[in-house]
Every structure is written in C-alpha cells, then in structure tokens.
N, C-alpha and C positions, 0 to 999 in steps of 0.2 A: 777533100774527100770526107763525107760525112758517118760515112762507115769505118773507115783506119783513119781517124785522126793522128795529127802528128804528137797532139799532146790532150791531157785530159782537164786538167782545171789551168786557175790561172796562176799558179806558183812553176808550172812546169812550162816548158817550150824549145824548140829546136833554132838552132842558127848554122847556115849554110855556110860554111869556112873561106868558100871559094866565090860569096860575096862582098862587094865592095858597096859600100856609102860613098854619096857625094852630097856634101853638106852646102848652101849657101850661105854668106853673112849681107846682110843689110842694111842700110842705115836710115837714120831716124833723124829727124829736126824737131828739136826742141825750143820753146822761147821761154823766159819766166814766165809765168801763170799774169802776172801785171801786165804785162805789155800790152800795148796799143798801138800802130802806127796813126800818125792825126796828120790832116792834112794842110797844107801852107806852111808847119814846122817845121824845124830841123828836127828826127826824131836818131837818136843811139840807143839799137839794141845790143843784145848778147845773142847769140845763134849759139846754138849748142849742136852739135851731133854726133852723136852714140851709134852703135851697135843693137841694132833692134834687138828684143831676148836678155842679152847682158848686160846691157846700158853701160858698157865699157866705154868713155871715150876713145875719137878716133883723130887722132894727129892727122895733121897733115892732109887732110879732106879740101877737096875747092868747094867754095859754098858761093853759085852766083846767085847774085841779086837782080830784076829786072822788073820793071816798067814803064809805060808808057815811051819817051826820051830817054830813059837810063838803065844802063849795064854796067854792071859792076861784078868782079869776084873778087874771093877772101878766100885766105886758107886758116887753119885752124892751128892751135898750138896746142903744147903739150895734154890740156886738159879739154878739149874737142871743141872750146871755144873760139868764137870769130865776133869781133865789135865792129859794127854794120852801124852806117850813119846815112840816112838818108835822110830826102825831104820831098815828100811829093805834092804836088800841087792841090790834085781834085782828091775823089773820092773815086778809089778802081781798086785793082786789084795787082798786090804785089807777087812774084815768084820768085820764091826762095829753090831754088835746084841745087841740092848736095851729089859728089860723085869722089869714091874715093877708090885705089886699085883694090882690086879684087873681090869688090860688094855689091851688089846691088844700090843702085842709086835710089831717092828719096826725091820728092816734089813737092811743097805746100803751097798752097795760094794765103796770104791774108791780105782781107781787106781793110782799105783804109778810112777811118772817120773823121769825121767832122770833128774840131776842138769843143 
C-alpha cells in the first residue's frame, strides 16, 4: 500500500512473528582449477563438494560418476573430498551427479580431451 506504508526508509521495517522461513542448502561440485579429464588415460581427480553459499564441506555426499560403459559412485570424507580415477576412451562427456540428505543435488558435465 503505497499510501500507509509499512515502513519509511531503508533502516526501518516490519516482520510478521507469525511467519515462518524455509531455507534450502545445495550442493556444489568442485574440481581444482588444473584438471583435465584426457582420453585413453588413466585420469585421478579430487571431486570436491560443498554447500553452495558457505562452501562448507559436505561429508558423506555420493558423488556418481558416469559414462559412456561406466558407472561408478564415491562417497566423500570428512573434508567433502572423493578421489575418482577414471579412464575413458573417446572424447564425450563425463557426469559427475552429487546427492546428499537434505540438499538439493548438483549435476556437472565435463568433457573429455584429447592428450
């Protein structure tokens, strides 16, 4: 109501007592900044994944792997890390899918190069 506002400037403002928040957390896949997946090798990364926002790690997260022939999950340890070794043939694309209770899950694609 632009006639009785509830408040006048931006230091002042109302909150209803008999509102409720519902917050979500999310998570986030992270790789070191180096990383490559290359193809015909054996390649070992680090998977990271956090808490979108507070880049808290998250324990205990599955983190699957998948392409082409292979499927694979990891779960994460105390510092949201997972060491993921794979080795894919061609040149396609990997899916990295994080899913942990009570978060919103995370999806990355990366593609894989040529050595």
């Amino acid at each position: 109501n632009r006639e009785e506002p509830l408040f006048d400037g931006p230091g002042e403002y109302a909150i209803d007592l008999n509102t409720t928040f519902d917050s979500v957390k999310a998570l986030q896949i992270s790789f070191p900044t180096s990383s490559r997946i290359l193809a015909g090798l054996i390649n070992e990364m680090i998977v990271k994944v956090t808490e979108k926002g507070t880049q808290a790690p998250v324990q205990n997260a599955t983190v699957s792997v998948s392409f082409s022939d292979f499927a694979q999950t990891y779960q994460t340890d105390t510092n949201g890390e997972a060491l993921i070794t794979i080795s894919p043939k061609q040149t396609e694309l990997v899916r990295f899918y994080a899913i942990a209770e009570d978060k919103l899950e995370d999806e990355v694609f990366v593609r894989v190069v040529n050595p």
